[in-house]
N, C-alpha and C positions, 0 to 999 in steps of 0.2 A: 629078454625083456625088450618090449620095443623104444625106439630111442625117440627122441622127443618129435624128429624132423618125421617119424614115420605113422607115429598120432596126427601130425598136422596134417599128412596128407590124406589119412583115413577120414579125417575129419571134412577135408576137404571134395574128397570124392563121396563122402554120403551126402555132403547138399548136395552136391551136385545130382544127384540120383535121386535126393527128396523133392529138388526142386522139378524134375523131368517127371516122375511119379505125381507132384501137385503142380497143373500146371497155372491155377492161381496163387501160388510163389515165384510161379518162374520171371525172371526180370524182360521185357519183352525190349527187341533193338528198337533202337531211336527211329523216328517218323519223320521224313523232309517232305516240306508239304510250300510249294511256292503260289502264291498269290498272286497276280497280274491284275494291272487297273490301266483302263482309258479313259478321260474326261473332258468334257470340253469341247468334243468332235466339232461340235456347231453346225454338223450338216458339210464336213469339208473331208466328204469318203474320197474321191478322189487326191491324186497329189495334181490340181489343177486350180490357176487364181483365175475364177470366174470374172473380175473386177479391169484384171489387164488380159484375160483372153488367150493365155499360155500355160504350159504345165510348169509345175514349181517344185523343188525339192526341198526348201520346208519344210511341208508338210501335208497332209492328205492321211487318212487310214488304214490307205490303199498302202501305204509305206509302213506304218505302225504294225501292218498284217503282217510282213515278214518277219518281223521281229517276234509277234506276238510268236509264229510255228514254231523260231527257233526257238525261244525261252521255254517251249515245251516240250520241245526236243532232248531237252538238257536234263530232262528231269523227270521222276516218276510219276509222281500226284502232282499236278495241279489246278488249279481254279482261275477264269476270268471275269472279271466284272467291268459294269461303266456305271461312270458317277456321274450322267445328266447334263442337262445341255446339248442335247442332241440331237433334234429335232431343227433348232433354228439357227440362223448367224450367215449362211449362204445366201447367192439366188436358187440353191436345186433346193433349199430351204422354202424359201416363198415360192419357188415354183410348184411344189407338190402339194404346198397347203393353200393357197391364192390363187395361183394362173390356173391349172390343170391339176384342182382339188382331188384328193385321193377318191377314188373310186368306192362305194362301199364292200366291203370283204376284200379287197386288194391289198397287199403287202406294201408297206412304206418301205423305199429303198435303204433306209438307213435299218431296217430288219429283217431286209433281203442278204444284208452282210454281216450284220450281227448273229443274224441267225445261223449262216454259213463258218462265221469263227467261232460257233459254238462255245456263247457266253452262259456264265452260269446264272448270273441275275444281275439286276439294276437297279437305279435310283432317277428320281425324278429329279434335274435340276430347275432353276428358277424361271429360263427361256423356254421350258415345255411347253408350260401357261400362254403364252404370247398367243398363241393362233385360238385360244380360246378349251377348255376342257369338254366340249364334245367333239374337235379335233384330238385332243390329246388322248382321252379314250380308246378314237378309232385307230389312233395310231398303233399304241403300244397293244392296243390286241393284236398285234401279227407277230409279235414277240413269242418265242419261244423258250421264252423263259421267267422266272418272275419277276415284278419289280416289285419294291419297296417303297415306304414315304411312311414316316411315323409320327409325324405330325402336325401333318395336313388332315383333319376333319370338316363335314358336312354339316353346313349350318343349316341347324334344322328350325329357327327363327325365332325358339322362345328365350335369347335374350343371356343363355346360362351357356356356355362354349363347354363347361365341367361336362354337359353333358354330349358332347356333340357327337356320330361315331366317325372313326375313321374314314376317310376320303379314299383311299388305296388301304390295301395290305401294308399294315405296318411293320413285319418281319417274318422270315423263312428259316426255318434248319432245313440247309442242304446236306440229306445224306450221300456218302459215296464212297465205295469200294478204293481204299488207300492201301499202297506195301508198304509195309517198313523194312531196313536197310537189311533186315534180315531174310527177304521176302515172304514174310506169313504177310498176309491180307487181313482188314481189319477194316470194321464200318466206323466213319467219323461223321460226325453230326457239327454242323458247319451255320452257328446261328449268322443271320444277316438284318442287321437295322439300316434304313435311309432316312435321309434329314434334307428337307430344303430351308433356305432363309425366310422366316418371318415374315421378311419385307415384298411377301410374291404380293398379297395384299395390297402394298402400296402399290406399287413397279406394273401390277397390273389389272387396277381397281375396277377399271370397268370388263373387264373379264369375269372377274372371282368376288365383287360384291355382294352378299345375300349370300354368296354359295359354297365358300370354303370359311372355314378358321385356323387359324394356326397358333400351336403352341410354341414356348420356347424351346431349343432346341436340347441344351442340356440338361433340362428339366425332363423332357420326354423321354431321354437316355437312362439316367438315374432310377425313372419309372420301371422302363422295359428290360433293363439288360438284366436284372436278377429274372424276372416272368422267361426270357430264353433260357438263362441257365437251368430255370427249377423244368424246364420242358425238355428240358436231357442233350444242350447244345454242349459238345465236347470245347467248342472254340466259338468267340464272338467277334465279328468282326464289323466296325461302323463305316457308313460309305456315307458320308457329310456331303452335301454340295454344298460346302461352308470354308473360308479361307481360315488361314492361322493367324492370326495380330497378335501382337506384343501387348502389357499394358492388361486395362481395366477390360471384362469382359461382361456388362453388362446386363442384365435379363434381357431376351428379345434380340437380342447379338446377333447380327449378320455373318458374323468369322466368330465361330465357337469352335474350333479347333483343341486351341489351348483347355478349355474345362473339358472339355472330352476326353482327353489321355487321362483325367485325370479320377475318372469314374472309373470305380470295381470292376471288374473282371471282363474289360476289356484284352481282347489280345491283337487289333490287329486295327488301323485306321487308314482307310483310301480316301482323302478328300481331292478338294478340286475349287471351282467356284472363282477364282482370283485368278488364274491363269500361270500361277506361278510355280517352281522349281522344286521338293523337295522330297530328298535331300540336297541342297546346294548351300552355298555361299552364301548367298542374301539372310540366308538363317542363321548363319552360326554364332552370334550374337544374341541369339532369343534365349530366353530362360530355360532351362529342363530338358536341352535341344543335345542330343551327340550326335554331329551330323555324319562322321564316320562308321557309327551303326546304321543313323538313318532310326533315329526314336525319339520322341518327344515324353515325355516323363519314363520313359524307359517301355514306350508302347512301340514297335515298330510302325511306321507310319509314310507313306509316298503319295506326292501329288505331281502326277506328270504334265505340267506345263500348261498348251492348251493345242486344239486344230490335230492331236495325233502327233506332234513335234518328237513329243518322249512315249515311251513305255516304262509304267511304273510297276516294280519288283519287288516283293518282301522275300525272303526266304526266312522258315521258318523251321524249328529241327524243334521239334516232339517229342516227352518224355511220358512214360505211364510213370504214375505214381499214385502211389495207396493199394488198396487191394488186401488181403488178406481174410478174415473169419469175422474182426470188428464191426460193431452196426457203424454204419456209413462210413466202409472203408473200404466202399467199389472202388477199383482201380477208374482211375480219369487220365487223360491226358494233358500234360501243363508246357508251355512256351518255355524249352530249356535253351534256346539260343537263337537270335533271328538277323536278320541283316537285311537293309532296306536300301534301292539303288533306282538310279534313272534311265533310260537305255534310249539315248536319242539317233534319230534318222537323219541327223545332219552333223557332221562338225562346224561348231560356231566359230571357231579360228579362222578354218579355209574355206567353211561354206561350200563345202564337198559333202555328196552323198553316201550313206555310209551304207543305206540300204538300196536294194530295188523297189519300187513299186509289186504288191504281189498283185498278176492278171487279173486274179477272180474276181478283183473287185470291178474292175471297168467290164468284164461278163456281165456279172449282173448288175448294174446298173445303169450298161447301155442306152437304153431307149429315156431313162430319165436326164441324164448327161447330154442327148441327142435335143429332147426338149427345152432346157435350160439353156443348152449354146444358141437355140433359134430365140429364146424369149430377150436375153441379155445381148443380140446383136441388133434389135428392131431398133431403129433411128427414133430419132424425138429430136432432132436439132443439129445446131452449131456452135461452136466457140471459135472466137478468132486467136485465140492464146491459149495457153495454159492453165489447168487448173490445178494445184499441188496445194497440200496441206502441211507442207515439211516448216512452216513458220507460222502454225496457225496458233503456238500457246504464247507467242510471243510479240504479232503485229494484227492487226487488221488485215485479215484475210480473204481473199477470192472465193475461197471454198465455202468458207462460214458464212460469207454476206449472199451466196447466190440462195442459200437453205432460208435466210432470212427472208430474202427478198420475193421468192417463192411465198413463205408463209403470211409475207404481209399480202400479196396479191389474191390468196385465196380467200386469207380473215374479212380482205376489206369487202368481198363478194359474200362472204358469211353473215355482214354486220348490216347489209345493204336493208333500209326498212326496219332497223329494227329500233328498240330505245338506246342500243348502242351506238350506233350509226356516228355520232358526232363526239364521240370521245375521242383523243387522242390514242393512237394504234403506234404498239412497239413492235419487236421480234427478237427474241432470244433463242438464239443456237450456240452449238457447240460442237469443237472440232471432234471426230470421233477416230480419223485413223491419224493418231500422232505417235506413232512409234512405240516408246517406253515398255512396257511388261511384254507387248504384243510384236517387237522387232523393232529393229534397222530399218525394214522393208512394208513397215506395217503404214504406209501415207499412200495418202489418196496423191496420183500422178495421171491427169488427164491430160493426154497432147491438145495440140490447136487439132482444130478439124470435125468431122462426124460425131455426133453426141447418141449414144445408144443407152437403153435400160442398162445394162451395166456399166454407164458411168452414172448416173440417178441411182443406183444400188452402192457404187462403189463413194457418192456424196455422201450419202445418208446411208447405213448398212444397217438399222433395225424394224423392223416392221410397225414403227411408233403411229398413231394415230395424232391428225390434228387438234389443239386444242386450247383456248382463250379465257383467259382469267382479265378479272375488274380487281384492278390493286392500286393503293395509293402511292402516292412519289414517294414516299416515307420509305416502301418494299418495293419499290426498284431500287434504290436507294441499298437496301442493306441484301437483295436479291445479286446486286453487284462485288459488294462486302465478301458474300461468301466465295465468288468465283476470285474474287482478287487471293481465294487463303490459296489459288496455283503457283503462288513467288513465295520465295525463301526470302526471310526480313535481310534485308543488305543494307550493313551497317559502314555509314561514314566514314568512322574514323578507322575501321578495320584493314584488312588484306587489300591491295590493289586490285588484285582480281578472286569474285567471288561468283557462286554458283547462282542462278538465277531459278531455276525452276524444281520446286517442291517435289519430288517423283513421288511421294505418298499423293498426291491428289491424284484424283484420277480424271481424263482429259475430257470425258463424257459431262464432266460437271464444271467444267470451263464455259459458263455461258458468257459471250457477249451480246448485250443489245443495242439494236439498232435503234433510230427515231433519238436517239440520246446521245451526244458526245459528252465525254469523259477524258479522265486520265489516272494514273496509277501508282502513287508515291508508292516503292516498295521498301521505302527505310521505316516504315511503321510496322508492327505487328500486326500478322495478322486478326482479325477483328473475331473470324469463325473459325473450329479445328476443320478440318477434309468430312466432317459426320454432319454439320452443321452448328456445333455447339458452340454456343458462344463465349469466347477465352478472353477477348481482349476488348471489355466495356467500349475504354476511352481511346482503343483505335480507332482512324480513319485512313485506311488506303485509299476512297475514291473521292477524288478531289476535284475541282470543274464540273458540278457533274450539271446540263445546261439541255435544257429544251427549247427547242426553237429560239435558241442564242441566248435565253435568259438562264438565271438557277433556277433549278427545279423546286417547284413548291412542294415539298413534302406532306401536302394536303390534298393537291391536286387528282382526281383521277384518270386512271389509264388501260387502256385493254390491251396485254400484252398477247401473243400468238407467240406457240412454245408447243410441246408435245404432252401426249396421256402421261409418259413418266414424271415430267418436272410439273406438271399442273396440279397430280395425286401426292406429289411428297415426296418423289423419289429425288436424293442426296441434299435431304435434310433443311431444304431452305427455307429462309424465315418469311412469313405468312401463305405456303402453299401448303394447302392440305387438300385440297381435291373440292373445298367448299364454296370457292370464288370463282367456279369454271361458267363462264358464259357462252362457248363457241365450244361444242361437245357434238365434234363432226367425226362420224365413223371413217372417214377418208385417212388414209395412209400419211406422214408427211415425205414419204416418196411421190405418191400420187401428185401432191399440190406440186413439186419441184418437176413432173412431166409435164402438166398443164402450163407451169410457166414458161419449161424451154421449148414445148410446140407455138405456146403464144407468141415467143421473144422470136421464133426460128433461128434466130443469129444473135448470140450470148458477146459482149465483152467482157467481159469480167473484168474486174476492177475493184479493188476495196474503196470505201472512200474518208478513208481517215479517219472516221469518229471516235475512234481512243488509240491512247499511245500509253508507254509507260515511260514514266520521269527519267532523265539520267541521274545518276547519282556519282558528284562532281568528284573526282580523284578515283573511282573506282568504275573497272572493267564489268560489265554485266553478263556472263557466260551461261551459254546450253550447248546441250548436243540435240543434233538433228539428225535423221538417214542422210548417208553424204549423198544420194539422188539429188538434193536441196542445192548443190553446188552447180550446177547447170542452171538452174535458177536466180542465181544471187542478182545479176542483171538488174530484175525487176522488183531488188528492196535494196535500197540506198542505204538503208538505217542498221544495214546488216554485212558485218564481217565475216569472213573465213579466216578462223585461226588454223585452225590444221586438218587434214585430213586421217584418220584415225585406223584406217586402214584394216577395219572389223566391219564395215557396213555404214560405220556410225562418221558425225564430222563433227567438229567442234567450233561454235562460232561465239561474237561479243555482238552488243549493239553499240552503232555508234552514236555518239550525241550528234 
């Protein structure tokens, strides 16, 4: 009689033998499938800073490409993608789209090496837009691969956006021949959605007015991602050019991050857009976040950084399940384990490189590399000193006033004849390279001496257009309001030493204006959040605020000179909406700041005081700056060095 242990095995050996006999029974081995993402590129294929005229270790693509071979060296199947922004942010950026326009049927260099690291697909980010959508067209057709954009649509002008059709290809199943751990082969269908922000509209209205619409973003997800699945996508993956925030995520949201992990049958999120780290540390405090898997409501999810810094990595391990005789019990394959990481090209500790530069990139893009070093070397001038932006969120700057002082020289030749001509003329800038999200090393540092295109690139680094609004003193007035929400409220009776500068603002919306002194009580609330919204009524941070020695009449009118971003609305300030623009000049505000420093030939630079910010009595007022700033200090009296911090970064106070 056989004994119990000898049934189990009989038992044991005929699945086994049902299952090799039916092989839709059989359990099939698990599937590693790794994901790769770049974002952000900005046009910075090289590891070279076109700005100071030296190669850099950084960052570059050129760097991110060794990384990319190995992570696919590592592993069987996998896939890469880029999530946008990729066309603009350099001078070989303006160089291929402005100076030495792309050729028609020519390859854009930034798809001479995408093409070469044989990417699987893309997404449009929001700087695409900038050079205009029949540059963007011509570009990305040399792409060999698809892009996506799901909800960006063609206004077609009657008035109903419900009906408008897509602008791009809204989504792709990429099929492709995968092994699993067992090596049988097997076809995976690889759905892919792209998202740009809302706000390309704003940020770049006279490009895209009449001609795109845009929906929200996670409304358009919700729509599409069941329509991929029912089209037979074994896996979905979203490539957002959209940051993560914390908090309320609003319809229309610029960072929909957060509501996206949080839609069905999502398995895999590559954003980008913000420039920022994750998985990292600045995250691990967000809601729904494990940063040690590297998931956000349990979506595996990587945004590497920005410029090619990081390589961002999912790893993803594949299970079948279902399958058998059932109606709708096809076997599928479901996300049974994943892990999400950052793989950067530099140690930020020692600021040692971890990768090489991979050749093939400076191969091919020789002759554009060749033409960029000749455009960013042509002279335009001099300076008798230095122009650095390492104190520009905190005093009356060199850097900001020379951008001002430029745009007032052009508006006033804009206004010459016209019914504007006798209005009082302001100028609002803002510092753009001030460290923060974007480095240590991320400020503008111009010696005394020769003035070339790329230091006019490395002033001003977007390709913004000029442009002048009629606004009352009332909105300069609260136009100031919002740039003051860059200070953290410092409170009297608190800490002796307390932080001074807000790092959620962001430096791009630090506007000062000139024609106007001020000052800046920072023991008030602020007045705006960093979006523009207004939180604190009966705040006033700007205090003195005095034209031509008097107060300012809040009745008064004024023609400020500013760019297409801040004119259209872009960072939410009160009374711009694109409606009040008087001086809607196709001109660059690069372009005005060439014509100023050929007219000046010989630049002093100099701030000249017109705001300060208040001391506030018993209490120390602290930032960190790049410690470059410490060679500097000479020429700001009102500025400490506390310490040196020995990361890149320096620590200083203001004095009263």
């Amino acid at each position: 009689m056989p004994t119990f242990h000898t049934l189990t095995s009989r038992l044991r050996l005929g699945l086994a033998l049902g299952a090799a006999l039916l092989p839709g029974l059989a359990a099939a081995a698990d599937l590693k499938l790794r994901i790769l993402e770049t974002t952000d590129l900005h046009m910075n294929l090289l590891a070279w800073d076109y700005y100071q005229d030296k190669a850099t270790d950084a960052y570059g693509l050129a760097k991110t490409a060794t990384l990319i071979k190995s992570a696919r060296a590592e592993v069987k199947n996998s896939l890469l993608f880029d999530n946008g922004d990729l066309l603009q942010g350099s001078p070989m950026g303006d160089w291929v789209a402005r100076i030495q326009p792309l050729p028609v049927g020519a390859v854009h260099p930034a798809y001479k090496v995408l093409n070469a690291l044989g990417v699987d697909a893309a997404n449009i980010g929001n700087h695409e837009f900038n050079y205009g959508l029949p540059f963007l067209r011509q570009a990305i057709a040399g792409a060999n691969f698809p892009y996506v954009s799901a909800n960006v649509h063609v206004d077609d002008g009657d008035g109903n956006p419900a009906n408008d059709a897509h602008a791009f290809t809204p989504w792709v199943i990429l099929e492709r021949r995968v092994t699993d751990e067992a090596g049988a082969q097997h076809t995976l269908k690889i759905g892919v959605l792209g998202f740009v922000p809302p706000q390309i509209l704003m940020w770049d209205k006279q490009q895209l007015e009449g001609k795109l619409t845009v929906r929200d973003i996670q409304e358009t997800a919700r729509r599409l991602v069941p329509q991929v699945r029912a089209a037979g996508a074994d896996l979905v993956v979203l490539i957002p050019h959209s940051g993560f925030e914390r908090g309320e995520t609003p319809r229309f949201a610029e960072n929909s991050v957060a509501r996206l992990a949080e839609v069905p049958g999502v398995d895999a999120i590559l954003f980008g857009h913000s420039h920022g780290e994750f998985p990292g540390p600045f995250f691990a405090a967000y809601p729904k976040v494990d940063i040690a898997r590297g998931t956000i409501n349990g979506v595996p999810a990587v945004m590497p950084g920005r410029w090619g810094d990081h390589l961002g990595v999912i790893d993803l391990t594949l299970r079948r399940v279902g399958g058998g005789s059932g109606e709708g019990a096809a076997a599928r394959w479901q996300v049974a384990d994943s892990r999400a990481a950052l793989r950067p090209i530099t140690d930020r500790a020692t600021r040692a490189p971890l990768v090489a530069a991979d050749p093939m990139v400076a191969r091919l893009v020789a002759d554009e590399h060749a033409g960029t070093l000749a455009y960013v070397r042509g002279a335009v001038g001099r300076t008798t000193a230095p122009i650095t932006s390492y104190f520009a969120q905190v005093a009356d700057d060199p850097s900001v006033q020379i951008v001002s002082q430029a745009q007032l020289a052009y508006a006033k030749r804009a206004l010459a004849g016209t019914e504007f001509e006798g209005l009082p003329l302001l100028s609002a800038a803002a510092p753009f390279k001030a460290g923060g999200r974007m480095g240590w090393s991320y400020y503008t540092d111009i010696p005394a001496g020769p003035l070339s295109i790329r230091h006019v690139a490395d002033l001003y680094i977007y390709p913004n257009t000029v442009k002048a609004v009629r606004v009352s003193g009332a909105t300069v007035r609260e136009w100031l309001e919002h740039s003051a929400g860059q200070f953290r409220r410092i409170d009297p009776a608190g800490p002796a030493t307390q932080p001074l500068i807000d790092t959620r603002f962001r430096t791009y919306n630090f506007d000062t204006i000139d024609g106007v002194s001020y000052q800046v009580d920072v023991t008030q609330p602020a007045r705006y959040d960093p979006d523009g919204k207004l939180i604190a009524p009966d705040a006033r941070r700007i205090v003195n605020l005095q034209h031509q020695g008097k107060p300012l009449d809040d009745n008064a009118r004024f023609i400020v000179v500013t760019n297409n971003y801040r004119a259209s609305g872009g960072g939410g300030f009160p009374g711009l909406d694109g409606k009040n623009i008087v001086v809607d000049a196709p001109d660059e505000n690069r372009e005005a700041l060439v014509q100023y420093m050929r007219a000046s030939d010989t630049l002093n630079p100099a701030a000249d005081g017109n705001w300060r910010i208040l001391p506030v009595k018993g209490v120390r007022l602290r930032f960190e700056s790049g410690a470059g700033a410490i060679a500097h200090l000479a020429r700001y009296p009102q500025i400490r060095l506390v310490k040196d911090n020995g990361d890149g970064s320096a620590t200083f106070e203001l004095v009263d």
